[in-house]
N, CA, C and O of each residue as an XYZ file, in Angstrom:
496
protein
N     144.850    136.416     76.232
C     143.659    136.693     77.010
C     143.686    135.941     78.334
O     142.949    136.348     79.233
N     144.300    135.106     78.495
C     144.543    133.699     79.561
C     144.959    135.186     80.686
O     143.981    135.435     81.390
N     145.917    135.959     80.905
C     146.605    136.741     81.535
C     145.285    137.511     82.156
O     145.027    137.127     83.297
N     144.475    138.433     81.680
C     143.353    139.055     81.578
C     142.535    137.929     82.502
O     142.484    138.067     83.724
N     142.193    137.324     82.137
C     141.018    135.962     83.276
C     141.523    135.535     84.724
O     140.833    135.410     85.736
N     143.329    135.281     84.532
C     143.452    135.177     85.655
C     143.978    136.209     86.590
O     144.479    135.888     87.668
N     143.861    137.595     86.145
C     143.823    138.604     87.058
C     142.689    138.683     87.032
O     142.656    138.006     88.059
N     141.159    138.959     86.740
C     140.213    139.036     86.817
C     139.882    138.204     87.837
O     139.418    138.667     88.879
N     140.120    136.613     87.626
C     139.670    135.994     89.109
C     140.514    136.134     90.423
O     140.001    135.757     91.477
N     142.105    136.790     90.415
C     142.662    137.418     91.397
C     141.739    137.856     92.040
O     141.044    137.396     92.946
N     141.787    139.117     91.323
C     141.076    140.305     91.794
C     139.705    139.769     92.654
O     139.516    139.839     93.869
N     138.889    139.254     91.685
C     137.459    138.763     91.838
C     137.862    138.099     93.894
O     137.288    138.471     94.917
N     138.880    137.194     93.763
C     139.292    136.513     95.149
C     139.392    137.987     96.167
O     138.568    138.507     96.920
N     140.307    138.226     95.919
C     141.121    139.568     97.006
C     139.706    140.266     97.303
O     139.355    140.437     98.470
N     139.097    140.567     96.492
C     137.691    141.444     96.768
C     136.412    140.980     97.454
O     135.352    141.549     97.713
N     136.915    139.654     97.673
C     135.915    138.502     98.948
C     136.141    139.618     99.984
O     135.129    140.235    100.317
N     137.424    140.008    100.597
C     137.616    140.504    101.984
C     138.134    141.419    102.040
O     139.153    141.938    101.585
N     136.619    141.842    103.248
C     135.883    143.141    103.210
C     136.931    144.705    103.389
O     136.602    145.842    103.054
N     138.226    144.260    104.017
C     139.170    145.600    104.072
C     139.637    145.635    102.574
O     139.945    146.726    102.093
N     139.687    144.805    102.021
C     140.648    144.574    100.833
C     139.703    145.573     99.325
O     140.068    146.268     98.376
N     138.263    145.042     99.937
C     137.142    145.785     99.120
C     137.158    147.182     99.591
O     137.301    148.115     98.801
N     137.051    147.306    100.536
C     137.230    148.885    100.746
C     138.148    149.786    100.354
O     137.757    150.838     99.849
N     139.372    149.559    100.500
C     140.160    149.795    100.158
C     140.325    150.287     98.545
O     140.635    151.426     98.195
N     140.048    149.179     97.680
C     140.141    149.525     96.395
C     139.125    150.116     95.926
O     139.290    150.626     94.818
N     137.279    150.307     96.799
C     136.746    151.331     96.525
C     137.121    152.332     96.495
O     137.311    152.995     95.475
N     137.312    152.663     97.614
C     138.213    154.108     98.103
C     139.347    154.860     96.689
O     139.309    155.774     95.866
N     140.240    153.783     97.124
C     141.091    154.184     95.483
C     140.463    154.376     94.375
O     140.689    155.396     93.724
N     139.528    153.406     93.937
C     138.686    153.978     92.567
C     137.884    155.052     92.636
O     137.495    155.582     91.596
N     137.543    155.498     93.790
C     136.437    157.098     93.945
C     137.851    158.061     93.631
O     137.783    158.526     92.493
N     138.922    158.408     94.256
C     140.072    158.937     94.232
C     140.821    159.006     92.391
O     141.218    160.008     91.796
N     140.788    157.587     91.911
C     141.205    157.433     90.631
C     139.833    158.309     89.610
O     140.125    159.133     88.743
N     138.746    158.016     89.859
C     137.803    158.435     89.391
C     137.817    159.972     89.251
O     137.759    160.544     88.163
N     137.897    160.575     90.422
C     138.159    162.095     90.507
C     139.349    162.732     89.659
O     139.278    163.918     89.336
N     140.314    162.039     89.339
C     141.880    162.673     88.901
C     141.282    162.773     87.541
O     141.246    163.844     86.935
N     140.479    160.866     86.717
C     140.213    160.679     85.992
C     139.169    162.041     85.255
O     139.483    162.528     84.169
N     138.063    162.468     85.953
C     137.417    163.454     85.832
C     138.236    164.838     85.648
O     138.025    165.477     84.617
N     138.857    165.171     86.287
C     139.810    166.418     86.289
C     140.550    166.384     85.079
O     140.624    167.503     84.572
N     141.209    165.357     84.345
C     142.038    165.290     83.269
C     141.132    165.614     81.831
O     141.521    166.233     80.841
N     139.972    165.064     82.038
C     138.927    164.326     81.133
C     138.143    165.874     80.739
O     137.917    166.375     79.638
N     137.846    166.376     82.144
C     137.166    167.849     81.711
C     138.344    169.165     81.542
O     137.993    170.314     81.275
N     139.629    168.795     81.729
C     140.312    169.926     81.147
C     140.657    169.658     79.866
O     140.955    170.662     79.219
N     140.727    168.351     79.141
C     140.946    168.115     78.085
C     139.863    168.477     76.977
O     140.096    168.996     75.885
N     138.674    168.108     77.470
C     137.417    168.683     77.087
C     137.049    170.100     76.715
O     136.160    170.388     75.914
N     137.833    170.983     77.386
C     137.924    172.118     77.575
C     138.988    172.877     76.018
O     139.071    174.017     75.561
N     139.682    171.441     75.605
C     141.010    171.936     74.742
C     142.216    172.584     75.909
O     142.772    173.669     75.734
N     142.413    171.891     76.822
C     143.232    173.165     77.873
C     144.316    171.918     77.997
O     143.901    170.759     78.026
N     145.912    172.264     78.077
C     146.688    171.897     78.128
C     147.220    171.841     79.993
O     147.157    172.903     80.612
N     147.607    170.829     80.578
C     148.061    171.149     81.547
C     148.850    172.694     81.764
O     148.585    173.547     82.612
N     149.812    172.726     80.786
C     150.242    174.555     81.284
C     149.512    175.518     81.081
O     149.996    176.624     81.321
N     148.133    175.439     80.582
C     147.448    176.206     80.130
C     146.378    176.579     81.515
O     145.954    177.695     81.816
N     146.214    175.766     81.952
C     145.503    175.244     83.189
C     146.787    175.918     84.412
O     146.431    176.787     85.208
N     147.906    175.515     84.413
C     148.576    175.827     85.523
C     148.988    177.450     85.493
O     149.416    178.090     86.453
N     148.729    177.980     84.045
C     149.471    179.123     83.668
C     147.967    179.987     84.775
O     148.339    180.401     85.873
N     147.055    180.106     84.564
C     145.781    180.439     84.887
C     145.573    180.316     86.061
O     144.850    181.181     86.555
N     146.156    179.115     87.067
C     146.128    179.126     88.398
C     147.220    179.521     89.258
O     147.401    179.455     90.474
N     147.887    179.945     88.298
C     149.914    180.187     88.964
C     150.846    179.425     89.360
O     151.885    179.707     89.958
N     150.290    178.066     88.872
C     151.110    177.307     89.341
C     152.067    176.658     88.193
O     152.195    177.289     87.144
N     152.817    175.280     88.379
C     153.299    174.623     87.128
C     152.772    173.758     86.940
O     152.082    173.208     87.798
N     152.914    173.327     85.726
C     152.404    171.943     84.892
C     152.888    170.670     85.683
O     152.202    169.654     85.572
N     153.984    170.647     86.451
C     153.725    169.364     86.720
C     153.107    169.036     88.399
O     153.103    167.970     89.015
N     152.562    170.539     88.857
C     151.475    170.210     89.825
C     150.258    170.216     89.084
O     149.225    170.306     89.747
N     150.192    170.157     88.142
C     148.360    169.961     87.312
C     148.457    168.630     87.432
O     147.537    167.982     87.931
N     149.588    168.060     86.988
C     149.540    166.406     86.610
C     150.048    165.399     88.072
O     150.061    164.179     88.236
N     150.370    166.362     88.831
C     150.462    165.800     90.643
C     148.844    165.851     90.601
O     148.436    164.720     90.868
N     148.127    166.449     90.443
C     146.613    166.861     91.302
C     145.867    165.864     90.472
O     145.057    165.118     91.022
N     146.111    165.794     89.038
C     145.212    164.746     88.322
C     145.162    163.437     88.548
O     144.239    162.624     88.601
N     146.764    163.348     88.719
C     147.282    161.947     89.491
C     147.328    161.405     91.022
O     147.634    160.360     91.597
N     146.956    162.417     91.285
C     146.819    162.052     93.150
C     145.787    163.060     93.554
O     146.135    163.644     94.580
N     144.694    163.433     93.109
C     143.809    164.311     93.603
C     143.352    164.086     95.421
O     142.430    164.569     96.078
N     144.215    163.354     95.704
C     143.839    162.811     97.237
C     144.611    163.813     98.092
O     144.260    164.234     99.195
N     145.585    164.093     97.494
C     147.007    164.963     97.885
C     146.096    166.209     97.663
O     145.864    166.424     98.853
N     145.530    167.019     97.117
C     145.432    168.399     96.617
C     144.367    168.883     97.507
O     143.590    167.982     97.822
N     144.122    169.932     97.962
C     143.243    170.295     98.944
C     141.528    171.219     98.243
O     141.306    171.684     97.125
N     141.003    171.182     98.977
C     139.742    171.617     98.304
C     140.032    172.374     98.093
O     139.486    172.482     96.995
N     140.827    173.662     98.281
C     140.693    174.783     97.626
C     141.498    174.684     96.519
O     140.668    174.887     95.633
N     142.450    174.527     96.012
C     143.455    173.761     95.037
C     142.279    172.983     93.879
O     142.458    173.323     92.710
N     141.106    171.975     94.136
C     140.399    171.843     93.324
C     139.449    172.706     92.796
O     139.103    172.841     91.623
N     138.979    173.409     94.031
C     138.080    174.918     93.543
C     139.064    175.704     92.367
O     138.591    175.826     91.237
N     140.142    176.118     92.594
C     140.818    176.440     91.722
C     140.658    175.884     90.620
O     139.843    176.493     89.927
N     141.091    174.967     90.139
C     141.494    173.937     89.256
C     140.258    173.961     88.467
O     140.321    173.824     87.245
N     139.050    174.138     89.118
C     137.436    173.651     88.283
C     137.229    175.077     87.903
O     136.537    175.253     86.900
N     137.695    176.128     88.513
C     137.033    177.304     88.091
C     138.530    177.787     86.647
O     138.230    178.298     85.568
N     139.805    177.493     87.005
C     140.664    177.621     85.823
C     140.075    177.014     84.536
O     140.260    177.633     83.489
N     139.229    175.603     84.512
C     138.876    175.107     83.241
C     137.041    175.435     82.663
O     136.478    174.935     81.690
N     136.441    176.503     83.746
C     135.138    176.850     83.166
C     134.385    176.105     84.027
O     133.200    176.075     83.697
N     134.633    175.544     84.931
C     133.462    175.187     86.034
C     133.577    174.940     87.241
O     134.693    175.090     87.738
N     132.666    174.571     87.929
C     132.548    174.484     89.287
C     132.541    172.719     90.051
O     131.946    171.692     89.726
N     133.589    173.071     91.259
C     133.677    172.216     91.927
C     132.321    171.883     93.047
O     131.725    172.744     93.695
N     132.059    170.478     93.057
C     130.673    170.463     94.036
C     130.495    169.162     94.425
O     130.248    168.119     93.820
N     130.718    169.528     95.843
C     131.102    168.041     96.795
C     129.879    167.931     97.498
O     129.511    169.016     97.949
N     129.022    166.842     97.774
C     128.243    166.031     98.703
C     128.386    165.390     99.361
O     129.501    164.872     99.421
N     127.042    164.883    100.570
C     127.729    163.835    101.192
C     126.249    163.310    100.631
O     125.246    164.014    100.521
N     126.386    161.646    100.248
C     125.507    160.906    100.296
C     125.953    159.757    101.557
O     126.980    159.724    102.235
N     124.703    158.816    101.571
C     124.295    157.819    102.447
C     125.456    156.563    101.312
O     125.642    156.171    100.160
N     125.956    156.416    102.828
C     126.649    154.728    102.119
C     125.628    153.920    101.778
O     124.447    153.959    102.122
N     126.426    152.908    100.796
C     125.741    151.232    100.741
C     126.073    150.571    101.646
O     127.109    150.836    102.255
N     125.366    149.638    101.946
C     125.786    148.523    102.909
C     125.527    148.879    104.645
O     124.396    149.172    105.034
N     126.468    148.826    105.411
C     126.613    148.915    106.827
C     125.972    150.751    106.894
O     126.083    151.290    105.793
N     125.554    151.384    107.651
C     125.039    152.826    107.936
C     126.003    153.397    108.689
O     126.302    154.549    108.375
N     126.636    152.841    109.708
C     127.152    152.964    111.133
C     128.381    153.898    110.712
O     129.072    153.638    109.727
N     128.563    154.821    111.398
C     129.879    155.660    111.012
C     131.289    155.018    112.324
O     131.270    154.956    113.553
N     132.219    154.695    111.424
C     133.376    154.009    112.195
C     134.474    155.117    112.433
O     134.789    155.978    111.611
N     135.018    154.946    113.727
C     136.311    156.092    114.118
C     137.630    155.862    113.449
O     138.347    154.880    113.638
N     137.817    156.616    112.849
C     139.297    156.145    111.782
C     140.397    156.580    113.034
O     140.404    157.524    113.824
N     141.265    155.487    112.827
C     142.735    155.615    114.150
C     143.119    156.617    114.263
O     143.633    157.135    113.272
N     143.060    157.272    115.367
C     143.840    158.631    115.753
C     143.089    160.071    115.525
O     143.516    161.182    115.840
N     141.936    159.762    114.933
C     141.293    160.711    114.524
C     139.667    160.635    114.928
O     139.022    159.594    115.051
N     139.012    162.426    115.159
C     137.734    162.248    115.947
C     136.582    162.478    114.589
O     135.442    162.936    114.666
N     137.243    162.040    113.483
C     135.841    161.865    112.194
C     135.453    160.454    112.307
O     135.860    159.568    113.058
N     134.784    160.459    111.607
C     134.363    159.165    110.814
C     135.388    158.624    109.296
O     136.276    159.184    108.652
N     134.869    157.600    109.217
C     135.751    156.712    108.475
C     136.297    157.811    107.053
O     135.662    158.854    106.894
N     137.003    157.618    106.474
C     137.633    158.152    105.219
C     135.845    158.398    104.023
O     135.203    159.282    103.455
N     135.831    157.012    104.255
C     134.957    156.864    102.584
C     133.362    157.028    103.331
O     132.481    156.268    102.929
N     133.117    157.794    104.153
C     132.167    157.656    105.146
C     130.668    158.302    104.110
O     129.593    158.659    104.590
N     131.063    158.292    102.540
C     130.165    158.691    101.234
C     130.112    160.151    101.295
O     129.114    160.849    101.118
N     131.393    160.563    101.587
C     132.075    161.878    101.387
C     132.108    161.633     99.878
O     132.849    160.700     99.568
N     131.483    162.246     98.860
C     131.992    161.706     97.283
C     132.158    162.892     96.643
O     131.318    163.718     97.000
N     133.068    163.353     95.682
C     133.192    164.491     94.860
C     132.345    164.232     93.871
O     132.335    163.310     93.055
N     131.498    165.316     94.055
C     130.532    165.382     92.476
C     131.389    165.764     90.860
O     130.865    166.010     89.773
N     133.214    165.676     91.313
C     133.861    165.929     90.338
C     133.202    167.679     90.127
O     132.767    168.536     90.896
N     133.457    167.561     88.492
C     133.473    168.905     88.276
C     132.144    169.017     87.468
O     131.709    168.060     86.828
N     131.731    169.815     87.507
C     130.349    170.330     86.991
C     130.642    172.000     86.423
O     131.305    172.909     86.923
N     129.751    171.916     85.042
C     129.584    173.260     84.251
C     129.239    174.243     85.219
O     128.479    173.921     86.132
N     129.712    175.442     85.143
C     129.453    176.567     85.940
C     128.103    176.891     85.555
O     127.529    177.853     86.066
């Protein structure tokens, strides 16, 4: 358990500073989404090829998209939610913390995690 505590207070450190926190938010909304996608096709009884057979694709782009849903494009998830019986449905909510929308480098949006959030997948 000693191993477990002192990654916990790692972590707990690294997550003082504030890029370092963002960052691994970001990744956990992203992990969260794949997590959801796996969770409701399994739910479903649906096998990755069962799922890819239905969208035309192969099984090991079901398990690219579950595993990197960052990579896969909205329409690719529209797919994907309507292959397992439901619907894809994205919002934007209001961040926590700071309001202010920041210019991400090279680009004329706002920041990545700007509370762009996938409502994941929802029953049709």
């Amino acid at each position: 358990m000693k191993k477990r505590n002192s990654w916990d207070a790692y972590l707990k450190q690294q997550l003082k500073n504030p890029k370092v926190r963002q960052a691994f938010e970001e990744e956990s909304r992203i992990l969260d989404l794949g997590i959801a996608l796996a969770k409701s096709r399994s739910s479903q009884g649906l096998t990755q090829e069962a799922v890819a057979k239905r969208i035309g694709t192969s099984a090991p782009q079901i398990s690219r998209t579950e595993k990197a849903p960052e990579n896969a494009n909205v329409k690719t998830l529209m797919r994907y939610a309507h292959a397992i019986g439901m619907e894809l449905k994205v919002k934007l909510v209001p961040r926590s913390g700071n309001r202010r929308a920041r210019k991400l480098p090279g680009s004329g949006f706002g920041k990545r995690s700007s509370g762009l959030k996938a409502a994941a997948v929802q029953r049709a």
